[in-house]
C-alpha positions as a printed Julia matrix, in Angstrom:
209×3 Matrix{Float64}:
   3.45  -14.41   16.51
   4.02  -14.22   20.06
   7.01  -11.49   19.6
   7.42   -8.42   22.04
   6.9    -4.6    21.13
  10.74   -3.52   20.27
  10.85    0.31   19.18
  14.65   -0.25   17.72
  13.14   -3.21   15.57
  10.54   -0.75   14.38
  12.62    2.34   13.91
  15.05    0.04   11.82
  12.35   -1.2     9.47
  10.89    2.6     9.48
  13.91    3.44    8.07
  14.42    1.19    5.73
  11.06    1.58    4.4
  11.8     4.91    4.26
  14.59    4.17    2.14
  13.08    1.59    0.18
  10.32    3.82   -1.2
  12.65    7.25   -2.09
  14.93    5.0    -4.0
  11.35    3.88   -5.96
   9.89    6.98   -6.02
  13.09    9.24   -6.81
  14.82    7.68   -9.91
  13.99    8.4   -13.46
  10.73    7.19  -14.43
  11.71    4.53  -16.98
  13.09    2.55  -14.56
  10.33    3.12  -11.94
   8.43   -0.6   -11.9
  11.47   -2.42  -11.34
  12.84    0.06   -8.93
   9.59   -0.41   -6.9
   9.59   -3.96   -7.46
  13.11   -4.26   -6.1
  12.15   -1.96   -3.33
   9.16   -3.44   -2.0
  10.56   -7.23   -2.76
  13.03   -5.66   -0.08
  10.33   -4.53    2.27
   8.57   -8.07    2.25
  11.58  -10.22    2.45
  12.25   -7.87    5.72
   9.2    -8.24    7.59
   9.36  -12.06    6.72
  12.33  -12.39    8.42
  11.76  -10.73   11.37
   7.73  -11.69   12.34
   8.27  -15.23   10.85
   5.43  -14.22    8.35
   5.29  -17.33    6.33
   2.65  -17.18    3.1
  -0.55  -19.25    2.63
  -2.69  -19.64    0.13
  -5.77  -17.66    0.2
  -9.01  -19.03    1.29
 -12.5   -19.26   -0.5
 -13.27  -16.74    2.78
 -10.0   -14.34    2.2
 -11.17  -14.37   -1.76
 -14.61  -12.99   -0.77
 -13.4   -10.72    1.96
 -10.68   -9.78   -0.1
 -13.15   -8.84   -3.38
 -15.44   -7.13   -0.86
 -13.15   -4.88    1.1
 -11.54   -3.9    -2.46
 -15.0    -2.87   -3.8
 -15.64   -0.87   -0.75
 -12.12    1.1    -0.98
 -12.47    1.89   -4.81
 -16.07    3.6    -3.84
 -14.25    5.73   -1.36
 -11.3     6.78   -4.1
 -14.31    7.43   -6.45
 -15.49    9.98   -4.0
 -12.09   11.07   -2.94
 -11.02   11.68   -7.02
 -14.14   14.21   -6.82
 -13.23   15.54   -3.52
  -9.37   16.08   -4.2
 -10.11   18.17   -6.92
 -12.73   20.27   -5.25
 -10.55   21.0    -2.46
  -6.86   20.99   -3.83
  -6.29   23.17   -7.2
  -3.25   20.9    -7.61
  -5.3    17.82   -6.93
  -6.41   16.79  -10.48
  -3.03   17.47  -12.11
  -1.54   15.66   -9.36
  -4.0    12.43   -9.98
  -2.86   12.39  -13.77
   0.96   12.63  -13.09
  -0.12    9.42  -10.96
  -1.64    8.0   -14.0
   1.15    8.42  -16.22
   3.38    6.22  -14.25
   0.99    3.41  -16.39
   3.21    4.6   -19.69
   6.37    3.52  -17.81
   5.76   -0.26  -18.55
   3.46   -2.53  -20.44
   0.42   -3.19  -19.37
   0.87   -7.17  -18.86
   4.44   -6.48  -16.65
   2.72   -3.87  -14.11
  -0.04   -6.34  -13.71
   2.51   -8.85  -12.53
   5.16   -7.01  -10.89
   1.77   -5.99   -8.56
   0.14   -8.95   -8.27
   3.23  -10.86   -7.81
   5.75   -8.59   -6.01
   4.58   -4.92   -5.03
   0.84   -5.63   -3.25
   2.26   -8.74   -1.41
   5.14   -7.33   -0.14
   3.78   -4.27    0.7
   1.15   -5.92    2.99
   3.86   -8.42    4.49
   5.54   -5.18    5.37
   3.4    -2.48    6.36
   0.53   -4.15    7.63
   2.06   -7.23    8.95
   5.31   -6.4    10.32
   4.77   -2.31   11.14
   0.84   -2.34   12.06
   1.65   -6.02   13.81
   4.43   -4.4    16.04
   2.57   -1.17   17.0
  -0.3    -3.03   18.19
   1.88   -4.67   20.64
   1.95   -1.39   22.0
  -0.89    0.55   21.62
  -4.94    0.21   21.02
  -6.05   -1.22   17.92
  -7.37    2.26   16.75
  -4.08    4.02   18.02
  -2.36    1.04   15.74
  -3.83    2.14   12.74
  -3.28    5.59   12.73
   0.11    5.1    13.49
   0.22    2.63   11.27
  -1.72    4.94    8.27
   0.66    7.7     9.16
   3.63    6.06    8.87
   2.55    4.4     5.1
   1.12    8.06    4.12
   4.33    9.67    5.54
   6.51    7.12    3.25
   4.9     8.62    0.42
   6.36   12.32    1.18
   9.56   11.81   -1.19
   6.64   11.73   -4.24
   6.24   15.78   -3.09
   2.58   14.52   -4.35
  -0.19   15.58   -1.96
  -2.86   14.15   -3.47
  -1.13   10.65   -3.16
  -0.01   11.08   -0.02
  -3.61   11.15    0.99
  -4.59    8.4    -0.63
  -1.76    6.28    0.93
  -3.14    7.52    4.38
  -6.48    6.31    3.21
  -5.55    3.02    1.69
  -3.41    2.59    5.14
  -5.6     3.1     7.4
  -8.63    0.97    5.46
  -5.84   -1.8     4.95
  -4.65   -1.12    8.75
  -8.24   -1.66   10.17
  -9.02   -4.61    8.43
  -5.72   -6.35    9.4
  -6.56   -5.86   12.86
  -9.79   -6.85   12.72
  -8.89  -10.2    10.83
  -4.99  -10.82   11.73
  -4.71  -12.47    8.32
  -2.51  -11.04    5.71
  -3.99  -13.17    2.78
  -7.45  -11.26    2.39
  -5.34   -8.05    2.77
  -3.23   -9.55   -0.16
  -6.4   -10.33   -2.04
  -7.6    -7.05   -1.53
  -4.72   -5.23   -2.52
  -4.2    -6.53   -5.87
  -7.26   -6.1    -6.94
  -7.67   -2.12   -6.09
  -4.46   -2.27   -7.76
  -6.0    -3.75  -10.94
  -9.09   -2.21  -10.43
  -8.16    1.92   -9.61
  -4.75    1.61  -11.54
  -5.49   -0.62  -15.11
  -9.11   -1.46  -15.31
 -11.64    1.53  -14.19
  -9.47    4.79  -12.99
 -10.95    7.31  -11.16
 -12.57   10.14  -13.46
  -9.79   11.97  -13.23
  -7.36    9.25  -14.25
  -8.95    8.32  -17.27
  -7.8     9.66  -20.9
């Protein structure tokens, strides 16, 4: 990529990603899978246009990293589902209201506004234009905390502890491996299916009805 750290750059996207998610997160419900399709569509197109991100298809390696490292993350959220309730009163009542956003939309249309809009873009954005620029800066492990703080802290409109926690989590697991690899498509890969996985297939105990 070959770019230079530029801290207006990345307070610009900040803030637009900022933005971005308290128009998802802050409208009525009904409209909330568009709104957050729309919002991170906006996200991805952004960090494609500045980092010259340009989309590949996966390889048979990014598929099996991909499947691996999203296996790995749901068996932490299994433990975490347990944990957040143990520690946080609010925590299981908090996990549900996250559940409920799967009313808002059938089935079928979540599945492909995530697989085809919201874990892509999110990736491109986060991970490959915010984690990318910070570690032009700093160590990779200074990198993704940054980075994990910043997706966690994009989550505060929600007013949702619990899944501002999990955010941090998924961002700094997501973070990590980017670094490590420097290849969005297994993030991509891994992404959608935790999505699938943790948010249509197999919820967390607390998540399912």
């Amino acid at each position: 990529m070959g770019a230079k750290y530029d801290p207006k750059e990345l307070a610009l996207g900040l803030g637009a990603g900022g933005a971005a998610f308290a128009f998802a997160f802050r409208g009525r419900r009904p409209g909330f899978w568009v709104r957050m399709a729309l919002a991170t569509g906006g996200l991805g197109l952004l960090a494609l246009s500045r980092r010259q991100i340009r989309p590949a298809p996966p390889t048979p390696s990014d598929l099996a990293t991909g499947l691996l490292s999203a296996a790995l993350l749901y068996g932490i959220f299994q433990a975490g589902d347990r944990l957040s309730r143990w520690l946080m009163p609010q925590g299981e009542a908090e996990i549900r209201a996250i559940y409920r956003l799967r009313e808002e939309a059938p089935r079928p249309v979540i599945a492909a506004l995530l697989a085809g809009v919201i874990a892509p873009a999110e990736e491109a954005f986060w991970r490959g234009f915010v984690v990318e620029t910070l570690a032009r800066r700093y160590s990779p492990a200074a990198a993704a905390l940054l980075g994990a703080a910043l997706y966690a802290g994009a989550h505060a409109v929600t007013a949702n502890l619990t899944l501002i926690g999990a955010a941090g989590v998924a961002g700094l697991f997501w973070s990590g491996q980017y670094l490590l690899q420097r290849r969005l498509a297994p993030l991509v890969v891994s992404h959608i299916i935790w999505d699938f996985w943790v948010f249509l297939i197999a919820p967390t105990p607390t998540g399912k009805k």
